[in-house]
C-alpha positions in Angstrom: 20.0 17.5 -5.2 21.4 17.2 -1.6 19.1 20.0 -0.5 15.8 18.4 -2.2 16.7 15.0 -0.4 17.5 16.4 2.8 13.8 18.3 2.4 12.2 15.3 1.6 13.8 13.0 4.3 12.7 16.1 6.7 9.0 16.2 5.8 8.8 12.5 5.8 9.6 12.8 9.3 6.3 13.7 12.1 8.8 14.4 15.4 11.3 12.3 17.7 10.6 9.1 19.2 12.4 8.1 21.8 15.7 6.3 21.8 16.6 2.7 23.8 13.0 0.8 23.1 12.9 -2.3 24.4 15.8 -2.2 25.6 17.8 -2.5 22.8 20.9 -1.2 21.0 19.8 1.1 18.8 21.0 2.6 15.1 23.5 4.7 15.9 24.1 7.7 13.4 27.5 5.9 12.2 26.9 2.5 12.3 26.2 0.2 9.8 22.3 -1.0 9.7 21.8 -4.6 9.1 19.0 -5.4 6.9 16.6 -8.7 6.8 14.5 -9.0 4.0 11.5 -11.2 3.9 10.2 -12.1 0.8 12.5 -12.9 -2.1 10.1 -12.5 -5.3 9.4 -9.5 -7.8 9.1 -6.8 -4.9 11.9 -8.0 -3.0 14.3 -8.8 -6.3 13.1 -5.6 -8.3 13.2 -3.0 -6.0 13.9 -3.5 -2.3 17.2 -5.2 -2.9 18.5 -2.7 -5.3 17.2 0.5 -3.8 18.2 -0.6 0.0 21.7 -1.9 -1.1 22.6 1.8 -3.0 22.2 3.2 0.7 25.5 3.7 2.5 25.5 2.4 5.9 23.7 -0.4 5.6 24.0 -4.2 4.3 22.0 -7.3 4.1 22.4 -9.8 6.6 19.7 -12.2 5.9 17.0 -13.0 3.9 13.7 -15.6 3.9 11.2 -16.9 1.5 9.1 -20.5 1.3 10.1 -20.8 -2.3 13.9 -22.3 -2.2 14.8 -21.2 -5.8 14.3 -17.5 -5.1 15.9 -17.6 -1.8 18.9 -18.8 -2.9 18.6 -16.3 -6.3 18.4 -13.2 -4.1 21.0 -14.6 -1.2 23.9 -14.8 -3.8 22.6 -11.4 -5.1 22.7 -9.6 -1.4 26.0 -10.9 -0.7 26.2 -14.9 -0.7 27.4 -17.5 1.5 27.5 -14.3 4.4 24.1 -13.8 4.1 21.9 -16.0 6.2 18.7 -17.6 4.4 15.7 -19.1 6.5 12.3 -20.6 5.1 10.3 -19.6 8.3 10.2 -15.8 8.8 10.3 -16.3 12.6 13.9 -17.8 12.4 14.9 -14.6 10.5 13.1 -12.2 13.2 15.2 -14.2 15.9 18.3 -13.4 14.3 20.7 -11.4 16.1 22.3 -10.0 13.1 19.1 -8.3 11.8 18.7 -5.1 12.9 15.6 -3.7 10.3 13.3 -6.4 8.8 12.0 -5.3 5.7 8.4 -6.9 4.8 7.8 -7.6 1.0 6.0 -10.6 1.0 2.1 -11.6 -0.4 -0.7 -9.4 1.8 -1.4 -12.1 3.7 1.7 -12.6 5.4 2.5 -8.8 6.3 0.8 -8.5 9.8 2.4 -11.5 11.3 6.3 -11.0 10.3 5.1 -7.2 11.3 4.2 -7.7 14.7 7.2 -10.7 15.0 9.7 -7.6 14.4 8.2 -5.4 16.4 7.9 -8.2 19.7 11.6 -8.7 18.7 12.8 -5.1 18.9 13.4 -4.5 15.5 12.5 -1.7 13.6 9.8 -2.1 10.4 9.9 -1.2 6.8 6.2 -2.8 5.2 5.4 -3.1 2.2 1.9 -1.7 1.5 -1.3 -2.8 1.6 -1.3 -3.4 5.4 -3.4 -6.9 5.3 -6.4 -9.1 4.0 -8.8 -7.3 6.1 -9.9 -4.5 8.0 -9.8 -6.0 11.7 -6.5 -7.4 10.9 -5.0 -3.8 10.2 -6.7 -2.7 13.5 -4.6 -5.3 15.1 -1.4 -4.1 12.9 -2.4 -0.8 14.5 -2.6 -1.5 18.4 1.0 -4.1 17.7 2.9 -0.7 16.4 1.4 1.4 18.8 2.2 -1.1 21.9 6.1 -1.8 21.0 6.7 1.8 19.4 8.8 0.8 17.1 10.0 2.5 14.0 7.6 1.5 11.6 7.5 2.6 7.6 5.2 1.6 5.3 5.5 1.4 1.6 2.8 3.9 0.5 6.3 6.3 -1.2 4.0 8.4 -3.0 4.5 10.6 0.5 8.0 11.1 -0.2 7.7 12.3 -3.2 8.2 16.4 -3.0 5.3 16.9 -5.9 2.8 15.0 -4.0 4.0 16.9 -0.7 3.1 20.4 -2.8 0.0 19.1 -4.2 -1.5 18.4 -0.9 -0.3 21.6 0.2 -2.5 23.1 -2.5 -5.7 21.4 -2.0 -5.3 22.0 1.9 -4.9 25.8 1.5 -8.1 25.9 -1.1 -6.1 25.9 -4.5 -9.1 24.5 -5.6 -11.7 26.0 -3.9 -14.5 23.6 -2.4 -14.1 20.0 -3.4 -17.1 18.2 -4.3 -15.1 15.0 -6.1 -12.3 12.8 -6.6 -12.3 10.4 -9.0 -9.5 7.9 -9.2 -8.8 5.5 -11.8 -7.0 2.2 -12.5 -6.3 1.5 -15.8 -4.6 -1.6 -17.2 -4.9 -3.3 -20.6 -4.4 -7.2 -19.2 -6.3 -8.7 -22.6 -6.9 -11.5 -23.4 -6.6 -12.5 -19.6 -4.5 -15.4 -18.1 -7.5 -18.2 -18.9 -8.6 -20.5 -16.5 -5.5 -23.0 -16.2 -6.6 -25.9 -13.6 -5.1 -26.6 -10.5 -2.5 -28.5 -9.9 0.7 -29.4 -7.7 3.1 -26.8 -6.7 6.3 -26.3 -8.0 8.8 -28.7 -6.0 10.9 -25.5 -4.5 7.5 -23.6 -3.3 6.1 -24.3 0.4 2.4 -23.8 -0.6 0.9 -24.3 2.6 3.7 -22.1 4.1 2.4 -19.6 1.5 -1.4 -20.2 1.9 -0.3 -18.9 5.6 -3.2 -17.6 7.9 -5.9 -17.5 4.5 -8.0 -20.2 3.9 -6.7 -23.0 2.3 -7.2 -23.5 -1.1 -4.9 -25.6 -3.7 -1.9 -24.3 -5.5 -3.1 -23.2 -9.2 -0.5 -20.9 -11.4 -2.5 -18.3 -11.7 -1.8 -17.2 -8.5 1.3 -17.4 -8.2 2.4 -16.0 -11.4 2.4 -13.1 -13.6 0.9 -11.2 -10.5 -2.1 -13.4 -10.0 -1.5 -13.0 -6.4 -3.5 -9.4 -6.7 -6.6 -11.3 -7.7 -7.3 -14.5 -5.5 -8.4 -14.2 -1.9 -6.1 -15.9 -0.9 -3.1 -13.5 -1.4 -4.6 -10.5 -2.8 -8.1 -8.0 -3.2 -7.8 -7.0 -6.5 -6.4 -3.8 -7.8 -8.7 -1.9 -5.4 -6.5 -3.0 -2.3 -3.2 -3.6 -4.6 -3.0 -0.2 -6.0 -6.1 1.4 -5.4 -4.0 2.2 -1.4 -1.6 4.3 -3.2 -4.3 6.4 -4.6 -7.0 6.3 -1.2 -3.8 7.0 1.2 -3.1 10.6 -0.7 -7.0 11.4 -0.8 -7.2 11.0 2.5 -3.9 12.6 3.4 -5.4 15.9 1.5 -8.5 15.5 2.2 -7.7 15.3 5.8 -10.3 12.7 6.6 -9.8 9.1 7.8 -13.3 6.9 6.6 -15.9 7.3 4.0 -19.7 6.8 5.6 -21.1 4.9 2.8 -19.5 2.7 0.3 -20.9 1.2 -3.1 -19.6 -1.5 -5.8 -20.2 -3.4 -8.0 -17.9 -5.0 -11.0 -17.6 -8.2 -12.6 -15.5 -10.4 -15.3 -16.5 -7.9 -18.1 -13.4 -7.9 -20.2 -12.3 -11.7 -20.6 -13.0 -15.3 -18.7 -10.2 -16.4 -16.1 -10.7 -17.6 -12.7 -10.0 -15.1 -10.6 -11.7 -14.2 -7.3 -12.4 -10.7 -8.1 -13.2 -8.9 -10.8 -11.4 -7.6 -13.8 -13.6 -4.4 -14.1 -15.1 -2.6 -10.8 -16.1 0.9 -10.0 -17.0 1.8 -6.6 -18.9 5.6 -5.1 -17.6 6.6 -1.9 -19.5 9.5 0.1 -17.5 11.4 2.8 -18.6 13.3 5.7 -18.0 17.0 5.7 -14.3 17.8 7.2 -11.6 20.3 7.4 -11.3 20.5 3.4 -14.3 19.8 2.0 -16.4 21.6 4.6 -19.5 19.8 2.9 -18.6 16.3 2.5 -17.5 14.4 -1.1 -17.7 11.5 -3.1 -15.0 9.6 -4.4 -15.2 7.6 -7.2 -13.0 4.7 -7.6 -12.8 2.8 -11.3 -10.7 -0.1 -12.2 -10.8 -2.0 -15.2 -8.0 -4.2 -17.4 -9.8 -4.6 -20.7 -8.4 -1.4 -21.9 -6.5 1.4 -20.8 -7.1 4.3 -23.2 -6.5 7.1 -20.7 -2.6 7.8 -21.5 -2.4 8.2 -17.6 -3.2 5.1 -16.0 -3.0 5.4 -12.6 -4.4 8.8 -11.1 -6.3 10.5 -9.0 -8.4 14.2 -10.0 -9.7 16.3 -7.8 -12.6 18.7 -8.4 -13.3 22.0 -7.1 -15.2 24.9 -7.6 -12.5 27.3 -8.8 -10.0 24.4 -10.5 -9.2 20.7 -10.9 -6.0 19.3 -10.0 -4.9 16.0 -11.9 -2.1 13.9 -10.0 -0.1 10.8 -10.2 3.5 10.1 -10.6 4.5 11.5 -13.4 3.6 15.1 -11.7 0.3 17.3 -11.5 -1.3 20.0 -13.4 -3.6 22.4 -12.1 -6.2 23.7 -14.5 -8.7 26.6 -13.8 -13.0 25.8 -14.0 -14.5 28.1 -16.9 -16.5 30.7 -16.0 -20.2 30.5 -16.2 -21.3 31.9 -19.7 -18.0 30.9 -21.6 -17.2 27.5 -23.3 -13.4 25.6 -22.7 -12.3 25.5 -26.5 -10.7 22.2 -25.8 -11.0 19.3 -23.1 -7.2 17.7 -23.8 -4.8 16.9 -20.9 -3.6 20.3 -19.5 -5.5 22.7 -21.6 -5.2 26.2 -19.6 -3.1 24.7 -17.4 -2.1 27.3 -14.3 0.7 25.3 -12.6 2.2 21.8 -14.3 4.8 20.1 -12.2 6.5 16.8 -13.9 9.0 15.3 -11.9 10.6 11.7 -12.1 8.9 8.8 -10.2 11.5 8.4 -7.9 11.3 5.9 -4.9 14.8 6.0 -4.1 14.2 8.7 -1.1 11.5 7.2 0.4 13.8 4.0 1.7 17.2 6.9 2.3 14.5 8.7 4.7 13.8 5.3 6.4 17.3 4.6 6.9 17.6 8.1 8.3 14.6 7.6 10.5 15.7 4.5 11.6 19.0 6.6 12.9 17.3 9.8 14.9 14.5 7.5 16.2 11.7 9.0 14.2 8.6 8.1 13.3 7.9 8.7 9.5 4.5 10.0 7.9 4.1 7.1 6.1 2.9 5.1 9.3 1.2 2.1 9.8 -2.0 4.1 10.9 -2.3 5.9 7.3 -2.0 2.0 6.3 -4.7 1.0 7.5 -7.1 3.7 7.0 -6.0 3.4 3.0 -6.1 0.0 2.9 -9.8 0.0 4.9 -11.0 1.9 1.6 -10.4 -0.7 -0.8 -11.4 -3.7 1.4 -14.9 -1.5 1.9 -15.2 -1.6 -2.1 -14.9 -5.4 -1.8 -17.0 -5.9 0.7 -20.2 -3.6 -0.7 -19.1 -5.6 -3.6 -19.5 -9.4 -2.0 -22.5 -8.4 -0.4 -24.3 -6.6 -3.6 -25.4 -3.8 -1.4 -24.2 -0.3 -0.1 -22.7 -0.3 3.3 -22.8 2.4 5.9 -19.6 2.4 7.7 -18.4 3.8 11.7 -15.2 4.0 11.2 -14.3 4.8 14.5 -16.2 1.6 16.1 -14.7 -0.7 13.0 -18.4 -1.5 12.3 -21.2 -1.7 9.2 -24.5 -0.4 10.5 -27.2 -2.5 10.6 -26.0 -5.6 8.4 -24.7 -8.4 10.3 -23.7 -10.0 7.4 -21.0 -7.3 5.8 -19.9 -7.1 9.6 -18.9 -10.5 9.4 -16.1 -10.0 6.4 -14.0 -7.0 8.7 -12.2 -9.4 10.5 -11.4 -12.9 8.6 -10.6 -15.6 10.6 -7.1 -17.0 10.5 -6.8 -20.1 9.5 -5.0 -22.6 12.6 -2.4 -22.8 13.6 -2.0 -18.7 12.8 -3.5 -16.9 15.4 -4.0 -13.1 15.2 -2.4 -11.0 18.4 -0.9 -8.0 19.2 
């Protein structure tokens, strides 16, 4: 087991950075790492606190949410009246006890506390997806690559040594050409959360705090609860941004390609009524341009729904070549070989024929013990905040072919829609004052 993790922290690892940034004290390889957490409810409580605190070496310091009642929940959980607890992110950034600040807030409040860390010399890990739009990632982009910081993001899938392999595969032509991916988000959410009205906030919750930089809108439960958050604008983009990153970051990681050309959706409140911003079943077609794996370009096929899940494996991705199709998610991969032409497949069932099946744990334990060990040697991880934001551009694409009801031609490199004004107008949305937006 020592060997695998010490493999894994390795290849999560892209080459030195230098040491003394900013003129401050580093990590050294000894010392103990103090750890400020920003946001205190289910990703904070469920699995930053417990997975960060199992890592020797380090200890939380301080911690900072706008509702009061999980603040002080999670402060007496990381270690009481000796852990500091602040209301305004900022105040924990300035804290000279924090050495890491670890982001798991709402979308729309992981840019700011980002770039905060980074101004204040202190390394980053994020929480994925990397913000509520695509001209805010770019800005995400330019802050980590002004204050070089180390910067991981929460995309773990990378860690994880099956993934590592399977890209390996597709890269070296397991497959043979790729013509399509298809992913799929599958979750069974009936009879939906209604339409509840709004109303005030709870007394403990800062929602303008909350509302942050989005537009303002008033507090109504379904936002804030039962992870709402995913589906208003204000906090979220739907399971196309929520989960569909983890899926668009390894596509493009294997694929080897960084923006689709073309992008169209289309979706709607198919399953049940609630009142949502965005919709509760969506499916999206992708083209790509031809690269260094797919030397004649692919579509990718995005699907989400949460009427129904019926596909026992409800979070995946499949990729489609010539010679064999690879399906792949967390609970492993399985490689299965095309038919030859003139002979029928007896059977279409999950893993039928299958040449190579790998079925490992979903383990996200070693993607936060290879932070802490990058945080030590000063390296930058492969989980960046670059692969962020071209992942996290993918899904906000969907939404915006979506909003607009029409398919959008995209130049990645220039941030820009061709030729419609309009879409161009939803990459970058404004920050509501007094936020502003700089690197």
């Amino acid at each position: 087991m020592q060997n695998l993790t010490s493999r894994r922290i390795f290849l999560g690892a892209s080459g030195a950075a230098a040491a003394g940034l900013l003129g401050r004290a580093q990590a050294g390889p000894n010392s103990t790492i103090n750890l400020g957490l920003i946001g205190c409810g289910a990703r904070g409580r469920g699995v930053i606190l417990p997975n960060f605190s199992r890592l020797p070496g380090t200890r939380f310091t301080a911690v900072c949410d706008v509702n009061s009642k999980y603040l002080a929940e999670l402060r007496e959980k990381a270690g009481g009246s000796r852990v500091a607890a602040y209301s305004d992110y900022r105040k924990l950034v300035e804290d000279k006890n924090v050495d890491v600040v670890i982001i798991a807030t709402n979308q729309q409040w992981h840019v700011l506390p980002m770039i905060a860390a980074c101004q204040a010399g202190k390394d980053v890990f994020l929480e994925k997806p990397l913000g509520q739009s695509i001209g805010e990632g770019r800005v995400a982009l330019a802050a980590a690559k002004k204050y070089g910081r180390i910067i991981q993001v929460g995309t773990q899938q990378r860690s994880m040594e099956h993934y590592q392999r399977a890209v390996e595969l597709i890269q070296a032509g397991k497959l043979g050409e790729i013509s399509e991916v298809k992913v799929w988000d599958y979750e069974n959410y009936w009879p939906g959360p209604g339409a509840p009205p709004d109303c005030p906030p709870p007394a403990e919750l800062d929602w303008d705090f909350y509302v942050g930089p989005s537009a303002f809108r008033n507090y109504n439960p379904n936002i804030y609860y039962n992870y709402g958050y995913d589906w208003f604008r204000v906090a979220g983009a739907g399971h196309q941004v929520a989960w569909g990153v983890h899926h668009f970051d390894v596509v493009l990681w294997a694929m080897q390609v960084k923006w689709p050309k073309t992008v169209s959706a289309t979706g709607g409140n198919f399953a049940y009524t609630s009142n949502h911003d965005y919709p509760n079943t969506f499916s999206a077609t992708l083209e790509f341009a031809p690269g260094a794996v797919a030397r004649h370009g692919f579509l990718l096929q995005y699907s989400m729904r949460t009427g129904g899940k019926r596909e026992t494996r409800a979070h995946t991705k499949l990729f489609i070549g010539t010679e064999a199709s690879m399906v792949l998610d967390r609970a492993g991969y399985s490689i299965v070989r095309e038919v030859p032409r003139g002979q029928k497949m007896v059977s279409t069932g999950p893993f039928v024929n299958a040449e190579e099946t790998v079925r490992p744990a979903d383990d996200q334990s070693v993607h936060f013990a290879g932070f802490i060990e990058n945080v030590r040697r000063r390296r930058q991880p492969n989980a960046t905040v670059e692969t962020l934001h071209y992942a996290t551009a993918v899904g906000h694409l969907m939404n915006m072919s979506w909003e607009t009801g029409r398919t959008l031609r995209w130049d990645g490199e220039n941030h820009t829609v061709i030729g419609d004004p309009e879409a161009q107008k939803l990459v970058l949305r404004p920050y509501r004052a007094p936020w502003k937006l700089e690197a």
